[in-house]
N, C-alpha and C positions, 0 to 999 in steps of 0.2 A: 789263620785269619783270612776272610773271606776278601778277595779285592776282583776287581775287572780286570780281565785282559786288554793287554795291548800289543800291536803289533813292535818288532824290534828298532823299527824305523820312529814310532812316534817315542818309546822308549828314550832311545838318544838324542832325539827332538828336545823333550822335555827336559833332560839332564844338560843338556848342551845351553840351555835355557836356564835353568840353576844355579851352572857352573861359569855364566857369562859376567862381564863386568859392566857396568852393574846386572843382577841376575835379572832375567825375566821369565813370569809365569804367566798365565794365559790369563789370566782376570787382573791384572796387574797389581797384585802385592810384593812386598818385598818380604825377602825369606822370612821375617818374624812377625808380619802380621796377619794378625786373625779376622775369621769372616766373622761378619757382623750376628751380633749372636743375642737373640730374643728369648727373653726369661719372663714368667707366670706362675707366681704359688699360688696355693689354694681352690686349684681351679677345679679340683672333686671334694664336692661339701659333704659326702660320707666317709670319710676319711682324715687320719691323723694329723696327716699332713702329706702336700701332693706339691710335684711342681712340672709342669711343662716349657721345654728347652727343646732350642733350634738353631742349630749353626749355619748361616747361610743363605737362609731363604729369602726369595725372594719378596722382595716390602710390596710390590706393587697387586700380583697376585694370588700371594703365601705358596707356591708352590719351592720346588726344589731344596736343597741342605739335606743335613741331618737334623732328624726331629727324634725325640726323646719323651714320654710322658713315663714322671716316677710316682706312686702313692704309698704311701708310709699306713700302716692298720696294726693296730695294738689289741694284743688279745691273751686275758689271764692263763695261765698256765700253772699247775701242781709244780711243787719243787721236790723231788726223787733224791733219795737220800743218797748216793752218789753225784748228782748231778748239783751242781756249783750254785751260786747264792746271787740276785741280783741280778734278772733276767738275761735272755739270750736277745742274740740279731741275726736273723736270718735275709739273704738276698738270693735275688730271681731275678734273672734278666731273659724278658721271653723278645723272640724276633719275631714282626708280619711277614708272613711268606711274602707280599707285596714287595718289600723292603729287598728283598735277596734272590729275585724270579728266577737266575741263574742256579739256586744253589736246589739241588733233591731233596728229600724231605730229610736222609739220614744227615746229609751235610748242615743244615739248617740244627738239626739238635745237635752235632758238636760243637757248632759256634755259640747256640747258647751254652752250653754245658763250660767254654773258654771262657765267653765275658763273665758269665754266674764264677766262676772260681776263682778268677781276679778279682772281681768287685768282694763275693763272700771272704776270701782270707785279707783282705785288707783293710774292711771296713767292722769285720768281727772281731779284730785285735783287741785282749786288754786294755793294751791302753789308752783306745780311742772307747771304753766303755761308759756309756754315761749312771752316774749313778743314782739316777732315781727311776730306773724301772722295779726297783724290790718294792713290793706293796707287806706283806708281811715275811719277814727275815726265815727264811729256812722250809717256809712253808707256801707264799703264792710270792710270784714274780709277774713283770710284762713280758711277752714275748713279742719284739718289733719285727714284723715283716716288712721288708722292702722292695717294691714289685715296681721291675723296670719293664716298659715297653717300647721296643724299637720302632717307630713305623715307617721311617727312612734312610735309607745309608749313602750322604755324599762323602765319605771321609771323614779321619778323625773322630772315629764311633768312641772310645775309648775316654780321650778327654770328655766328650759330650757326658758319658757314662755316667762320669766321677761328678760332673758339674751338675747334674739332672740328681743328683745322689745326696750331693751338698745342700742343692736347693731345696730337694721332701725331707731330709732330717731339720736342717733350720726352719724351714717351716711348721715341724713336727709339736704336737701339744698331746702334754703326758696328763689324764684326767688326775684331780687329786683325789686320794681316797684318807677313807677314816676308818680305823681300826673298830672293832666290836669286840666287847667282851661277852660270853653269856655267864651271867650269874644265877641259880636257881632261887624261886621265891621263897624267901624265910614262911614255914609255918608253926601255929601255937596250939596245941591241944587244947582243949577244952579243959577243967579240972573233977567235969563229971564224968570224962572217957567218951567225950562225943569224936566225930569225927573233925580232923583238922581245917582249921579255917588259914586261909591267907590272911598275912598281914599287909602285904603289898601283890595288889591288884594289874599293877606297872608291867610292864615285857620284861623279862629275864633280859635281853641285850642291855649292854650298856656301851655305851661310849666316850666317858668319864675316867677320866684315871685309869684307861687300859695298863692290864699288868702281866695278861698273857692274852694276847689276842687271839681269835679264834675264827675270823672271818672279816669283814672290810667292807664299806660302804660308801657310795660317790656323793658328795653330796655336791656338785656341782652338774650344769647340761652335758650333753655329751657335745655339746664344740667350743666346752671350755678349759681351763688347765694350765699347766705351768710349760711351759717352754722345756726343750729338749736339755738335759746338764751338756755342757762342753759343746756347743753346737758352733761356738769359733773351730774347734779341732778338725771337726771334720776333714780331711784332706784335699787337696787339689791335684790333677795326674797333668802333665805333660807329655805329648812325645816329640819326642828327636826324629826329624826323617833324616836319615845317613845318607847322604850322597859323595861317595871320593871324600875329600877334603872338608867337606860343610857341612851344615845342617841348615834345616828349614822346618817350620813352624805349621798345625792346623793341614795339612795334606788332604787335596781332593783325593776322588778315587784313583783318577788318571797316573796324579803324584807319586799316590803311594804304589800303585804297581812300578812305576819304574826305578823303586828303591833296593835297595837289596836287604838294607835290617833298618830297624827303627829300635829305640830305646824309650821305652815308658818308663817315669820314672813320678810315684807319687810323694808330695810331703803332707802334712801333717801342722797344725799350726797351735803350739802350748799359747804362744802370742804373737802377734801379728808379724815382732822381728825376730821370731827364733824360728823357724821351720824345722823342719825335723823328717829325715829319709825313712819314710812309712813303708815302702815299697818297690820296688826297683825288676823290670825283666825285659830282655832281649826277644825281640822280634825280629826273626830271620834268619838266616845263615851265614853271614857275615862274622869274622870275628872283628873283636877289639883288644888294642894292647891297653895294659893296666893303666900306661898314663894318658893314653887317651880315651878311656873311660872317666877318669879321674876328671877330664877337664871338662867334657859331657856334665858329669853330674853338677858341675860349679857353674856351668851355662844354664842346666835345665833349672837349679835354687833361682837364679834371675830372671827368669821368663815366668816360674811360678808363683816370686810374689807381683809381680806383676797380672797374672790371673789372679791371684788371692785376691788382689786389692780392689778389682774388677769386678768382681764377681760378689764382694761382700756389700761394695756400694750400689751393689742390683737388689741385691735383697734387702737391703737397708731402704730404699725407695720402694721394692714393693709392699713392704711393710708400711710404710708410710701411707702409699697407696691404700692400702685394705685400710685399715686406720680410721682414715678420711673416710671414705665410703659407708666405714660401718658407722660414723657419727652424723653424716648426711643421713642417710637410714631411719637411725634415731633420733632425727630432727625431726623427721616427718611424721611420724609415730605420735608424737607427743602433740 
């Protein structure tokens, strides 16, 4: 993972700062609080579902933090007689060279190829699959793309990631479709031996009591639909920044160079109070003994539902938000 350098002197600055009673960090938070953090769905109207997220930044001029834009796009795909039942999810996380100027161009695609492998094996698990991407069973699926774009890196790229991930799936809207059947037109001979007439004039599709489908049609706009299944599950990631003895929360760049490993660790939510250990990896070269992993992971469960909780009443108002706006709209209209 990609961080700033720092000298060995602001290094133990920083930790000496950490490890102080009470600690101090340079913007004055305390080890478990986060920078303030500015969420927006829907904010690309050709798409599924989008969200843009920023940690940090500053309210007066929008510059600095980490900034995140995710869009969600849905798009039919054949189902392949080996390949599984109930569409795929595929993720992309691309970086702005702007975002990493330090890093060459090869460096820059291993960092995406890092975050794209965390985000994809965590978020394309069975059992975070929702299941109304199958349009017709064994034969069409959706396939959800989720295209992350980095355009800034203050720290804490990773939570941003998951939170920018959460926000375009719950935003996400799955068109409904309707099955088709084709039926061929009944015809009657004639009893002189003329040539056949139809008796119905009608389209061979039907839509009526499909019993073998055979193709699918939307009968809704394309920025309408039902809501993503399971879009509470999604997960939420935290990391741990290790320092000696502690831990600290949300890590500038500064921060995180002078850590030696950090622990991500994401959950998973069936319901708001059961989380569920989605995914879990070590950053850096530090080890850990078993039980003080053990108590890591019982810290990171409390800080993430505490994000959970955070984060669901952001999208619960910008929902609200949109809502309102689209009835104002059609106030006007009328």
């Amino acid at each position: 993972m990609a961080s700033t350098s720092i000298s060995k002197a602001e290094k133990s600055y920083i930790q000496a700062g950490l490890l102080a009673n009470p600690p101090r960090r340079a913007d004055g938070r305390s080890l478990h609080d986060f920078r303030v953090i500015s969420l927006e769905t829907g904010f690309a109207p050709l798409s599924n579902g989008s969200a843009h997220l920023s940690i940090g930044r500053n309210p007066h001029n929008g510059s600095g933090g980490t900034d995140i834009m995710a869009s969600v796009k849905l798009e039919v795909e054949s189902i392949e007689e080996d390949a599984s039942d109930g569409g795929r999810i595929v993720c992309n996380v691309s970086c702005s060279p702007s975002a990493y100027p330090h890093l060459t161009s090869g460096a820059l695609d291993d960092l995406q190829y890092d975050l794209t492998t965390v985000l994809h094996q965590t978020l394309s698990h069975p059992s975070l699959h929702p299941k109304n991407l199958s349009i017709i069973p064994r034969k069409k699926s959706w396939l959800l793309n989720l295209d992350l774009l980095v355009t800034a890196d203050a720290g804490n790229i990773y939570d941003a990631l998951f939170m920018a991930a959460r926000a375009a799936l719950w935003d996400t809207k799955v068109p409904r479709t309707r099955s088709v059947e084709y039926k061929s037109p009944k015809s009657l001979s004639s009893a002189s031996g003329d040539m056949d007439v139809d008796q119905d004039t009608t389209s061979g599709f039907d839509t009526r009591k499909v019993a073998h489908a055979t193709d699918f049609e939307l009968p809704d706009y394309w920025d309408e639909g039902e809501i993503l299944e399971g879009r509470e599950r999604w997960p939420v990631a935290i990391t741990l920044n290790l320092v000696k003895t502690i831990h600290f929360l949300d890590a500038t760049l500064q921060e995180e160079a002078s850590c030696a490993s950090r622990l991500l660790v994401v959950h998973s939510y069936e319901s708001p109070t059961s989380p569920t250990v989605q995914s879990m990896r070590m950053l850096g070269s530090e080890e850990l003994s078993i039980l003080h992993l053990k108590n890591l992971i019982k810290e990171a469960e409390s800080h993430t539902n505490t994000m959970f909780s955070s984060l669901t009443a952001k999208l619960e108002d910008e929902d609200f938000r949109r809502n309102q706006k689209a009835r104002e709209r059609f106030g006007k209209r009328r």
